[in-house]
C-alpha positions in Angstrom: 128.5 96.2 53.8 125.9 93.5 53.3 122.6 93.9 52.0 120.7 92.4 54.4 121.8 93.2 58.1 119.8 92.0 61.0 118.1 95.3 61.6 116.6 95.2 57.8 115.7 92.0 58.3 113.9 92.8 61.2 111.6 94.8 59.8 112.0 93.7 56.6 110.2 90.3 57.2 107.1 91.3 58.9 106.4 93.7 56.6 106.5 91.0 53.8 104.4 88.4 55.9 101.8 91.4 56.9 101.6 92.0 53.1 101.2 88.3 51.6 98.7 87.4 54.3 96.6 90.5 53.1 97.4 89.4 49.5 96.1 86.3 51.0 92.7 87.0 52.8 91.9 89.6 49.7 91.6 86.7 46.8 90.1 84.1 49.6 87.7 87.1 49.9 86.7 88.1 46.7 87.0 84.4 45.0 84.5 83.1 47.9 81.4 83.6 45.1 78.5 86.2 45.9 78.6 88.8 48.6 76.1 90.0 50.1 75.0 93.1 48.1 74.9 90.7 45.1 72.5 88.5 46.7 70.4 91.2 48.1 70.1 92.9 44.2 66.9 90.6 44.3 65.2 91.3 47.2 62.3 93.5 46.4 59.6 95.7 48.7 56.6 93.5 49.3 58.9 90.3 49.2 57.5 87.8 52.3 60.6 87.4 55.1 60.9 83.5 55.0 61.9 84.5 51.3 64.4 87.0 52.1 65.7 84.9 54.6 66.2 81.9 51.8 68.4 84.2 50.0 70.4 85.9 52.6 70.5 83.4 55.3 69.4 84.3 59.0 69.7 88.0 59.8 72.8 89.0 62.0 70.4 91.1 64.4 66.5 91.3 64.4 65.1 94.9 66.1 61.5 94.7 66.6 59.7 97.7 65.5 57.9 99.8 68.2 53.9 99.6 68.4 53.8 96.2 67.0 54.9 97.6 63.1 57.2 95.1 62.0 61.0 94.4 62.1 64.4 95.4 61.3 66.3 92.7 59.9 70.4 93.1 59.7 73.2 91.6 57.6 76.8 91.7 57.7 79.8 90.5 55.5 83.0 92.2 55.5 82.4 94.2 52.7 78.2 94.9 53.7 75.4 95.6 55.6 71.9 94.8 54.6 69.2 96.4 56.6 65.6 95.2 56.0 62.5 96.8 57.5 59.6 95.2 57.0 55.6 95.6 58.2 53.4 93.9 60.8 52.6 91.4 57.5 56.0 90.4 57.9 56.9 92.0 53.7 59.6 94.0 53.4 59.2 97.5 53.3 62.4 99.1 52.5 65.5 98.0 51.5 69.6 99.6 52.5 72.9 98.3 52.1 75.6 100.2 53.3 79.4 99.7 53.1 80.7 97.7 56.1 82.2 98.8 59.6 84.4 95.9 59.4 87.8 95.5 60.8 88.9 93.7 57.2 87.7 97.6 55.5 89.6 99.5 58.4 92.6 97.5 57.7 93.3 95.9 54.1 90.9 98.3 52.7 92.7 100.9 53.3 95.4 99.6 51.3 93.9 98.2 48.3 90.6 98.7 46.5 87.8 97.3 47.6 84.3 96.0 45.7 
């Protein structure tokens, strides 16, 4: 009986592809230089927006604050989320990051540790 008969193969292959192509998108990933939560490590409270916004880029999503008090400023990679709140100055106020909701975390990170 061979090995390899066309039902093994069937479901043989895919699985293989699926696996290299996570293999794949993981090391592009991770070898792409700085994530986010690196390059928010410098962001400090009191820190003017345009400056934040050097370092991180512009924000995915901007929620004005209610009664004129500032902004919420969002980031998103596929590993995190940034959230800045700053005041009617325009500084930042506080500071999160958060693991991301991202479909690469729902999928490959569920297979393999993630940073």
């Amino acid at each position: 009986m061979p090995l390899f008969t066309g039902r093994r193969l069937l479901i043989a292959v895919p699985l293989v592809l699926f696996l290299l192509v996570a293999v794949a998108v993981t090391v592009l990933l991770i070898a792409r230089g700085e994530d986010l939560k690196s390059r928010s490590a410098v962001i400090s409270v009191g820190m003017p927006r345009e400056q934040v916004e050097d370092i991180l880029g512009p924000p995915v999503l901007v929620l004005d604050r209610t009664g004129g008090r500032g902004a919420a400023l969002i980031w998103v990679d596929q590993f995190w989320q940034v959230d800045v709140v700053t005041g009617p100055d325009g500084r930042v106020e506080s500071l999160g990051c958060m693991p991301s909701d991202s479909l690469y975390r729902r999928t490959v990170g569920r297979l393999i540790l993630l940073p």
